[in-house]
NUNUPA-454864 format. One record per residue (C-alpha): x, y negated, z negated; residue number from 1. Coordinates in nm, 4 decimals, m for minus. Example, Ala and Ser with C-alpha at 12.3 -4.5 7.8 and 13.67 -1.06 7.14 Angstrom:
2
- 1.2300_0.4500_m0.7800_1
- 1.3670_0.1060_m0.7140_2
//
This chain:
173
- m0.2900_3.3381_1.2878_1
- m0.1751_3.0287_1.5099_2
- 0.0194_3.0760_1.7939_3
- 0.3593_2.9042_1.7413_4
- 0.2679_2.6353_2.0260_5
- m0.0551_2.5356_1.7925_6
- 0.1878_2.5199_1.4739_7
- 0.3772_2.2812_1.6881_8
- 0.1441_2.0366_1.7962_9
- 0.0283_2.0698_1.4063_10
- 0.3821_1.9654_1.2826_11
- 0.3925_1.6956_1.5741_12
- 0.0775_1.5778_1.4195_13
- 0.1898_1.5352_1.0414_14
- 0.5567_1.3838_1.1916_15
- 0.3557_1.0788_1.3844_16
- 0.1696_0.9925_1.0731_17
- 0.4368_0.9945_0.8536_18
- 0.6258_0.7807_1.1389_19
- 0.3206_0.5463_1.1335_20
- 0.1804_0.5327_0.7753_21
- 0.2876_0.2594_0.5896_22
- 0.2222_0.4576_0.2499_23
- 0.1520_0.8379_0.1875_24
- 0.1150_0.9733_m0.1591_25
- 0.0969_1.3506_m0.1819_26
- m0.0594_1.5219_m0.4463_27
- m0.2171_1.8903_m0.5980_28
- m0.5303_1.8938_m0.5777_29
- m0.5577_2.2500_m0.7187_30
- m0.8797_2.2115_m0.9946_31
- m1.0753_1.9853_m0.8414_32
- m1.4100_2.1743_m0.7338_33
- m1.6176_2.1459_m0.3822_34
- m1.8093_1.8070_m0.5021_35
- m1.4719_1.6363_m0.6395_36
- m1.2928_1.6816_m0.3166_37
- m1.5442_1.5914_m0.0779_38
- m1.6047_1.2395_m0.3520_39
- m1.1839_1.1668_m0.3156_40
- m1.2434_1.2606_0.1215_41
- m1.5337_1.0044_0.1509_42
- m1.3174_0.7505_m0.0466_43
- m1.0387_0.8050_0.1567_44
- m1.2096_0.7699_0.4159_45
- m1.3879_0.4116_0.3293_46
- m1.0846_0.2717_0.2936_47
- m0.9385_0.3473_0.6122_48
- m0.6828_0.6301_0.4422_49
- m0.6425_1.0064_0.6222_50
- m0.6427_1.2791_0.3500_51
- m0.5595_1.6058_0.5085_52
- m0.4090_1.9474_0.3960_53
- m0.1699_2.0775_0.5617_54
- 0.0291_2.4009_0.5201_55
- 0.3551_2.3875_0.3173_56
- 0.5619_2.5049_0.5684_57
- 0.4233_2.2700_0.8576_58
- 0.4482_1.9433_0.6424_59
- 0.8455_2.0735_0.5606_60
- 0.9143_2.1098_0.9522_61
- 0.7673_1.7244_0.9744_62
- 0.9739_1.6027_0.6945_63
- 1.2350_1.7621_0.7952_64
- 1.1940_1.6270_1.1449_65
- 1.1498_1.2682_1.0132_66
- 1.3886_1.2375_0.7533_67
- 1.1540_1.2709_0.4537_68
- 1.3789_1.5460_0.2900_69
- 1.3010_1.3662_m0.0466_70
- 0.9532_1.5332_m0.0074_71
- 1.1016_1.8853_0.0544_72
- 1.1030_1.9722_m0.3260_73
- 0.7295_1.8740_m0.4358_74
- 0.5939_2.0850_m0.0859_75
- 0.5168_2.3915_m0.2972_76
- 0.1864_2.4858_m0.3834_77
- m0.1551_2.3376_m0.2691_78
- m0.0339_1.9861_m0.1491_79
- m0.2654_1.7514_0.0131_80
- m0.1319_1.3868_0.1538_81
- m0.2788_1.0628_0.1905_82
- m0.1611_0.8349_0.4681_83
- m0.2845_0.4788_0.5464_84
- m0.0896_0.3161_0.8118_85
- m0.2275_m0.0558_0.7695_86
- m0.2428_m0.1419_0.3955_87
- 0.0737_m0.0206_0.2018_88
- m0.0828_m0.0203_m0.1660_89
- m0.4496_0.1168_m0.0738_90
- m0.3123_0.5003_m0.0998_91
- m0.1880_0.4887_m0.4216_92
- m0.4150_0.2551_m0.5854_93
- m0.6806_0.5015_m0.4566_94
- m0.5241_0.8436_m0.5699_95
- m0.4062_0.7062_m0.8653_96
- m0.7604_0.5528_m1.0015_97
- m0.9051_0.9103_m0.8437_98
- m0.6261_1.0925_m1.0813_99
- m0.7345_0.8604_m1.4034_100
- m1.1347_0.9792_m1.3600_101
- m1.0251_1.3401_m1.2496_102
- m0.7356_1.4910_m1.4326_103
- m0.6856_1.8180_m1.1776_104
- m0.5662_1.6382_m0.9187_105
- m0.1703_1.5576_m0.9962_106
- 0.0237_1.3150_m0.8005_107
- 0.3529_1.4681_m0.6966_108
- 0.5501_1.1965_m0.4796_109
- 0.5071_0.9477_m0.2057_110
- 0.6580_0.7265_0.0467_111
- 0.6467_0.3484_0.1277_112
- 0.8265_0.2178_0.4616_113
- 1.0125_0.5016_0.4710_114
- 1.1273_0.5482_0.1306_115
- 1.0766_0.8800_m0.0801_116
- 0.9028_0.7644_m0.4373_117
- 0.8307_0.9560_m0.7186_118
- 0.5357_0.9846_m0.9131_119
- 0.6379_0.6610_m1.1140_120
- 0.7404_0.4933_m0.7925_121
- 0.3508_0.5948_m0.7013_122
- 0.2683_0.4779_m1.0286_123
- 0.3842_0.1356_m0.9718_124
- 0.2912_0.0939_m0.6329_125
- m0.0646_0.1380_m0.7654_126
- m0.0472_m0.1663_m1.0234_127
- 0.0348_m0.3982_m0.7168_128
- m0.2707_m0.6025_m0.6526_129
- m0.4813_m0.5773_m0.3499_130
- m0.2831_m0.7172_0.0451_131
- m0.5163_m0.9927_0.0381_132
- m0.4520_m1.0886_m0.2910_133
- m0.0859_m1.0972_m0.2401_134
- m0.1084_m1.3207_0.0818_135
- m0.3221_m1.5239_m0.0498_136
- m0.0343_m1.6024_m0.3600_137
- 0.2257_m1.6053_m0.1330_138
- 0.0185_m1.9062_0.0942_139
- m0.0270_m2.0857_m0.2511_140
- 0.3175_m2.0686_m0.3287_141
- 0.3830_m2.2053_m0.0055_142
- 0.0879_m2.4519_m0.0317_143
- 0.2375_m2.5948_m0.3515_144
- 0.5683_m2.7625_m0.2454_145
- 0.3259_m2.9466_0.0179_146
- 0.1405_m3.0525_m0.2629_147
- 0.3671_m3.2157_m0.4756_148
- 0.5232_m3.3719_m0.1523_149
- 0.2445_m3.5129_m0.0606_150
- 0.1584_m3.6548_m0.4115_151
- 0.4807_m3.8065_m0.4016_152
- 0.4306_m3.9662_m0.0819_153
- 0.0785_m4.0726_m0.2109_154
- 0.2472_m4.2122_m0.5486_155
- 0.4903_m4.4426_m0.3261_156
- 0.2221_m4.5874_m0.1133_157
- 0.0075_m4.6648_m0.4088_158
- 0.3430_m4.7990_m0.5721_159
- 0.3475_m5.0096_m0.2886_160
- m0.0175_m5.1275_m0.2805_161
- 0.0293_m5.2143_m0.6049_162
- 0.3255_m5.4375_m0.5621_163
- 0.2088_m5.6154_m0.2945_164
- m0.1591_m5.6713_m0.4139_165
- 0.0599_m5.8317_m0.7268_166
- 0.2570_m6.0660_m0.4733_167
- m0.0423_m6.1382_m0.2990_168
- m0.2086_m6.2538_m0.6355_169
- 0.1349_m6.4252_m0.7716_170
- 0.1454_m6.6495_m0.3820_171
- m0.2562_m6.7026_m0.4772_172
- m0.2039_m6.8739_m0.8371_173
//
């Protein structure tokens, strides 16, 4: 059995990465067999997302310690958590698609910048699309008022081209 002093640093441990993750989705992953488990670690793992397991009672003291109460109530039984602290969607999206192929494993809450969600929350957080995908609308909805600017710019210049080619061909004849 740990001494209290290595239960500490453990709960230290889970309190930093809940400080620091972005997104963590917690789920039981009681069912799922030797070969499922280590398939969900190694695809945790590609994506640059910790899944750990950690004892009930440690991951309480850490919620408790960060302000995650919300979590208190879905900390019974085999719990396993997901962090990623640099994409805020990859958790979920993972877990959830992981959950779909593998019915055992049951999502039972999460967190997103420090808000408690609940397995819809989770849910939804999945069916975002990908970071880059999201930047990349968000620069074309800022691209677009530059665009039509700058066609209306264009349109007065060739307005004006236009008018004085005419003069220029009315002083001519």
């Amino acid at each position: 059995m740990p001494k209290i002093e290595e239960k500490q640093v453990i709960v230290q441990e889970i309190a930093q990465k809940l400080r620091n993750a972005q997104t963590a989705v917690l789920v039981d992953y009681r069912g799922l067999n030797v070969e499922e488990v280590t398939e969900l670690r190694s695809l945790a793992r590609a994506a640059g997302i910790d899944y750990k397991v950690y004892k009930n009672s440690m991951m309480r003291f850490a919620a408790k310690e960060t302000g995650f109460e919300g979590l208190l109530d879905v900390l019974v039984g085999p719990t396993a958590i997901a962090f990623c602290d640099t994409d805020p969607v990859a958790p979920a999206k993972l877990i959830s698609e992981f959950a779909k192929k593998h019915k055992a494993l049951e999502i039972k809450a999460g967190m997103v910048d420090g808000k408690v969600l609940d397995v819809k929350g989770v849910s939804e957080l999945a069916e975002l699309p990908p970071r880059e995908v999201l930047v990349a609308q968000v620069l074309g909805g800022l691209n677009a008022p530059i665009s039509g600017f700058v066609n209306v710019l264009n349109g007065n210049m060739r307005g004006l081209v236009v008018a004085l080619n005419a003069i220029a061909e009315q002083k001519q004849a």
